[in-house]
N, CA and C atoms as an extended XYZ file, in Angstrom:
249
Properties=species:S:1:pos:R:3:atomname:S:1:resname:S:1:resid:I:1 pbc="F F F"
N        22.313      -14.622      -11.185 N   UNK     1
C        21.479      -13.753      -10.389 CA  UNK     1
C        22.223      -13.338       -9.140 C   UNK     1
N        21.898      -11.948       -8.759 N   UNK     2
C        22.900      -12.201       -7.451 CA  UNK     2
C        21.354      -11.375       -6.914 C   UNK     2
N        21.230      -12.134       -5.464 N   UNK     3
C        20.796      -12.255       -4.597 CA  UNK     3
C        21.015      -11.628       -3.172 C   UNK     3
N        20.489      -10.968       -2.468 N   UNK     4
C        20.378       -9.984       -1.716 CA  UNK     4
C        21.883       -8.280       -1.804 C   UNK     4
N        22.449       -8.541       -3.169 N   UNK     5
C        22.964       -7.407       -3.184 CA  UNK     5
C        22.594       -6.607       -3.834 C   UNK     5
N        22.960       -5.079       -3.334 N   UNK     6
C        22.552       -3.995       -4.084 CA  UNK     6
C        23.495       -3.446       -5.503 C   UNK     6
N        22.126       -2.958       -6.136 N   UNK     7
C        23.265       -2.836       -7.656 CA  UNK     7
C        23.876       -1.565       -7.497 C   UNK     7
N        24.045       -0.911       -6.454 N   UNK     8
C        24.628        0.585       -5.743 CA  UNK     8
C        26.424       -0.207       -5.734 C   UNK     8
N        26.149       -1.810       -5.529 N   UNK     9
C        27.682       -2.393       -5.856 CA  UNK     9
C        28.727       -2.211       -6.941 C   UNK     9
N        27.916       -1.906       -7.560 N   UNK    10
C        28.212       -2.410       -9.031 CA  UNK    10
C        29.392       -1.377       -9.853 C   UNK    10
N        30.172       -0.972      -10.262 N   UNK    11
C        31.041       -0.328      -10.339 CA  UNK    11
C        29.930        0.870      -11.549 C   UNK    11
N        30.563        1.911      -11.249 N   UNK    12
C        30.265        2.800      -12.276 CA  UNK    12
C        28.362        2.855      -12.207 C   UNK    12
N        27.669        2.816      -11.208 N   UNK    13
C        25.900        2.076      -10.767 CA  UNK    13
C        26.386        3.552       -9.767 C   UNK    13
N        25.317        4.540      -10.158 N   UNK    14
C        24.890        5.605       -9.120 CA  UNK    14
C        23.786        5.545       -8.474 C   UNK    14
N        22.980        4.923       -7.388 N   UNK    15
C        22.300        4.621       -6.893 CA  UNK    15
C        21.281        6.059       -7.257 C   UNK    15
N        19.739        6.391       -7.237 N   UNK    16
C        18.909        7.143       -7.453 CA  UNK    16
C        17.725        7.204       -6.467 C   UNK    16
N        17.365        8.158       -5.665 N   UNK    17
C        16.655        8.035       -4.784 CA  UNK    17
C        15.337        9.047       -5.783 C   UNK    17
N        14.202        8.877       -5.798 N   UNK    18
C        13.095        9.578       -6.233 CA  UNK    18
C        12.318        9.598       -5.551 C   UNK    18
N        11.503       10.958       -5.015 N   UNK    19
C        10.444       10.885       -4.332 CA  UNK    19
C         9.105       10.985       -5.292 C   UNK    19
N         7.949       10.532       -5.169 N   UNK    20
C         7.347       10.889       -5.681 CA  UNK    20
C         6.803       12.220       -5.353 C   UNK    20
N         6.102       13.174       -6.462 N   UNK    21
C         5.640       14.384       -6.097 CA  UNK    21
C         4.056       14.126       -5.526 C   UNK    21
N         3.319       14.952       -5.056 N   UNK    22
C         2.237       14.708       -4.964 CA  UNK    22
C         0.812       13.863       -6.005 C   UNK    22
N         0.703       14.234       -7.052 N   UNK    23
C         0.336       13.084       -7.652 CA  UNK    23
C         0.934       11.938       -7.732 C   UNK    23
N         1.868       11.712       -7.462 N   UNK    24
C         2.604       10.184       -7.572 CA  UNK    24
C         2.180        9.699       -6.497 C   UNK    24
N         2.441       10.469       -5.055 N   UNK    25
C         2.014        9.991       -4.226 CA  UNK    25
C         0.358        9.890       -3.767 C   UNK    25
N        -0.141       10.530       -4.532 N   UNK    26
C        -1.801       10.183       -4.485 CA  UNK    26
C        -1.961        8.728       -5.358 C   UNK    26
N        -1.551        9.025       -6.097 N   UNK    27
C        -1.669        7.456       -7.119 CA  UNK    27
C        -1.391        6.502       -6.034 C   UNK    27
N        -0.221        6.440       -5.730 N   UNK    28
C         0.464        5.212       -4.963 CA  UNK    28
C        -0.578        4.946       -3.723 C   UNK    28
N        -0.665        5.835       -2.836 N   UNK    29
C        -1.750        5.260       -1.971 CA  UNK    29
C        -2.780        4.536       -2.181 C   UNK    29
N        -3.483        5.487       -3.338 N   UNK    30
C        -4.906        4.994       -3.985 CA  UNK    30
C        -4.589        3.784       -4.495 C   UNK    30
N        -3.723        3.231       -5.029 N   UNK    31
C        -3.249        2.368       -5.680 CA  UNK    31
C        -2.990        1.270       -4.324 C   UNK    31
N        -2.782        1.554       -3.382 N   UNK    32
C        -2.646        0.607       -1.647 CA  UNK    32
C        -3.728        0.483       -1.040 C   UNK    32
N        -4.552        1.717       -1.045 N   UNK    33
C        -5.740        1.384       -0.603 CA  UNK    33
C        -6.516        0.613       -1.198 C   UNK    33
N        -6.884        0.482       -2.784 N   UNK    34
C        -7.308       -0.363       -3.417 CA  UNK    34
C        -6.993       -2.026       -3.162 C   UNK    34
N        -5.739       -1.951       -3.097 N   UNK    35
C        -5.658       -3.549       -2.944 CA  UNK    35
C        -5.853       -4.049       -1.371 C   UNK    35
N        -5.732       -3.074       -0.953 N   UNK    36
C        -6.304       -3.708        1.037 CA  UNK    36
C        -8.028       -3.537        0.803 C   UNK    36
N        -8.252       -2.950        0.303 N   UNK    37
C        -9.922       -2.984        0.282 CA  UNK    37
C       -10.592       -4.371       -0.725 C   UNK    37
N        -9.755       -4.365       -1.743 N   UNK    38
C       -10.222       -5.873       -2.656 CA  UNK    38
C        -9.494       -6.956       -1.834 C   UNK    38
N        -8.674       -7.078       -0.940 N   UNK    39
C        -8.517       -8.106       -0.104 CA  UNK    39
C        -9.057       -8.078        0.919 C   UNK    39
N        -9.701       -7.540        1.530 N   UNK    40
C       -10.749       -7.262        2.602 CA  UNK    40
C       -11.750       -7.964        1.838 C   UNK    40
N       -12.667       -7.749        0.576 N   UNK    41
C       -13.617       -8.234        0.665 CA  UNK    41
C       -13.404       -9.694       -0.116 C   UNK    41
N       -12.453      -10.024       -0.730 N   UNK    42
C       -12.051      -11.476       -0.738 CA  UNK    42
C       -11.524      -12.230        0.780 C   UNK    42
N       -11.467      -11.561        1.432 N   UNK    43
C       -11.125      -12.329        2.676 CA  UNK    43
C       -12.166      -12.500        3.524 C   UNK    43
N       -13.112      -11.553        3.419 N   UNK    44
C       -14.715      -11.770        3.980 CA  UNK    44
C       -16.023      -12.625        2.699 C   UNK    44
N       -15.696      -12.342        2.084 N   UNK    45
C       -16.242      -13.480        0.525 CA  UNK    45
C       -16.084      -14.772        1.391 C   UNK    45
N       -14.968      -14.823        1.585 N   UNK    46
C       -14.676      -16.695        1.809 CA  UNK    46
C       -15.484      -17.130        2.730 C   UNK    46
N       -16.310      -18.653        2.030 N   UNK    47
C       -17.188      -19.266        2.894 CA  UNK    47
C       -15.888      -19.898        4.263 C   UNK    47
N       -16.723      -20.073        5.579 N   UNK    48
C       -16.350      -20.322        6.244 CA  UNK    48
C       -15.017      -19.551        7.137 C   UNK    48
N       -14.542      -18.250        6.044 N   UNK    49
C       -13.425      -17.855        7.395 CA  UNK    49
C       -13.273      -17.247        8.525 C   UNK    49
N       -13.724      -18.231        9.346 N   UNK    50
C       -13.953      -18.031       10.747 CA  UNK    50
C       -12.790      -18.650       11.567 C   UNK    50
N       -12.233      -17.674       12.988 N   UNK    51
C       -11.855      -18.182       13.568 CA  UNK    51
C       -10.492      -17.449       13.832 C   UNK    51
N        -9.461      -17.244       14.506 N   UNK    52
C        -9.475      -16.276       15.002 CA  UNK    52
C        -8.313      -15.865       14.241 C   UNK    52
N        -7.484      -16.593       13.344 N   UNK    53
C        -6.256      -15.980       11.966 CA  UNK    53
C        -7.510      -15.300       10.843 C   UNK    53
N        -8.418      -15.820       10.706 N   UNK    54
C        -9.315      -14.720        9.529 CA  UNK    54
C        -9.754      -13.806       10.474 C   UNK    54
N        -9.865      -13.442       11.377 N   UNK    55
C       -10.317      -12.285       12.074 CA  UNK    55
C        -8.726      -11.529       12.869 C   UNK    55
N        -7.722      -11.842       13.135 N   UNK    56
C        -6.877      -11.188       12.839 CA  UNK    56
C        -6.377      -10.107       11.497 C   UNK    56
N        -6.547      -11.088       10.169 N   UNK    57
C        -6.241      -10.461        9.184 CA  UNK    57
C        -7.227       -9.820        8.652 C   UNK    57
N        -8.755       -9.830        9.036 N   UNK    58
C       -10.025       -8.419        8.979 CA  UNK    58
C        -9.500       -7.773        9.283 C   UNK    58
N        -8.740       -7.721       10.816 N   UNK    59
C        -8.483       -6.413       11.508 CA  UNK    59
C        -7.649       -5.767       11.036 C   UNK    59
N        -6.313       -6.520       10.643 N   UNK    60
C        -4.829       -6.053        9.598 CA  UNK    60
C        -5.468       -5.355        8.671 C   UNK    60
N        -6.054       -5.691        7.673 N   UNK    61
C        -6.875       -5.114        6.605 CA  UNK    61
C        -7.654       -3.833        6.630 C   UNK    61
N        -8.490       -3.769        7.905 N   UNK    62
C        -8.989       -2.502        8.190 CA  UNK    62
C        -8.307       -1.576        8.915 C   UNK    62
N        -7.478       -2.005        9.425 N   UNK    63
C        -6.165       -0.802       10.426 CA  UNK    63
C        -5.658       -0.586        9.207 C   UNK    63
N        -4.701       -1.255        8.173 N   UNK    64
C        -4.666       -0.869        6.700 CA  UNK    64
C        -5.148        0.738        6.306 C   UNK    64
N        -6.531       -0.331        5.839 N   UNK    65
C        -7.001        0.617        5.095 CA  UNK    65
C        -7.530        2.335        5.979 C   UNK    65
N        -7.661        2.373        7.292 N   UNK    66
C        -7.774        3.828        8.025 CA  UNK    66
C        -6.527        4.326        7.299 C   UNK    66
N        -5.493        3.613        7.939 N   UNK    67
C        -4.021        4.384        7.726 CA  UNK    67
C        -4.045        4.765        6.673 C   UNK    67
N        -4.524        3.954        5.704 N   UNK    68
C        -3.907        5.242        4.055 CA  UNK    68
C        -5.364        6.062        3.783 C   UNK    68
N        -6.059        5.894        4.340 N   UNK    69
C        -7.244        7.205        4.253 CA  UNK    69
C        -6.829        8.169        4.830 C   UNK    69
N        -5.957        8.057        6.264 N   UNK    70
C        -5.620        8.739        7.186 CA  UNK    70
C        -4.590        9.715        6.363 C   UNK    70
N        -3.549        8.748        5.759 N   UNK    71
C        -2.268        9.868        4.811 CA  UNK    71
C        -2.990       10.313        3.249 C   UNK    71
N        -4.231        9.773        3.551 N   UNK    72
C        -4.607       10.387        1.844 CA  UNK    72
C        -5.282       11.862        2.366 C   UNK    72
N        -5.708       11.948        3.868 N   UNK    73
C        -6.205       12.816        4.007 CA  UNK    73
C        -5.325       14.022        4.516 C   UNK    73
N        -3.903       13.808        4.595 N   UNK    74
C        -3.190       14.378        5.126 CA  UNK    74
C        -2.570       14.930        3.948 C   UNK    74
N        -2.655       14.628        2.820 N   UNK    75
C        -2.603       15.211        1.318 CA  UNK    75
C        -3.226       16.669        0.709 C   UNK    75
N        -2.183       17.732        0.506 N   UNK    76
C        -2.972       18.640       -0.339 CA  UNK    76
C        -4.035       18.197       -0.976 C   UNK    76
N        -5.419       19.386       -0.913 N   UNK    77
C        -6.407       18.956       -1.506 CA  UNK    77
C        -6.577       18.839       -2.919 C   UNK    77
N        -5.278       19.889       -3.390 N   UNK    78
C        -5.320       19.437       -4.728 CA  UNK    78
C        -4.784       18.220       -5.011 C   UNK    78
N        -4.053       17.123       -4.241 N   UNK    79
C        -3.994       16.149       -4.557 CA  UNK    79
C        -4.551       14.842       -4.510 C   UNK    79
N        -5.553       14.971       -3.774 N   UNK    80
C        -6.733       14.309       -3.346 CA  UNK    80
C        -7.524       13.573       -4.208 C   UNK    80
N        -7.675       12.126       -4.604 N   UNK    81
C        -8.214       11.541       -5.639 CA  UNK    81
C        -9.875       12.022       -5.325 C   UNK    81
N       -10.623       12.305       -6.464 N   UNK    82
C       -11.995       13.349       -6.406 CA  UNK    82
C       -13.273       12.466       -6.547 C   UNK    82
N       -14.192       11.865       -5.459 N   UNK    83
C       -14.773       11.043       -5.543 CA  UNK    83
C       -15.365       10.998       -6.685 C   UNK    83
């Protein structure tokens, strides 16, 4: 295994940069926002997490999740996942 090197090392290895196009990048968000929102409510589910590291990571979670509403909304509307 090699371990923290890039395979851009590797002789005859052309490194590939891809952006996603707009649906890719609607997926991918939706696909981020989803998992900060199902960890939001597993992190508020939990009996007892009180105190002030579970209420740090509420807040992580919901600054989260604005931010990719924020770039989902900054998305052509045709790319816009359609409630």
């Amino acid at each position: 295994m090699c371990f923290g090197r890039a395979h851009a090392a590797l002789p005859g290895h052309t490194p590939v940069i891809v952006q996603a196009d707009g649906d890719g990048r609607r997926a991918i968000q939706n696909h981020e926002l989803d998992k900060e929102r199902d960890a939001l409510r597993r992190l508020q589910a939990q009996e007892g997490a009180g105190g002030a590291d579970a209420q740090l990571a509420v807040n992580r979670h919901q600054s989260n999740i604005r931010a990719l509403e924020a770039e989902l909304q900054r998305l052509p509307a045709s790319v816009r996942r359609q409630p």
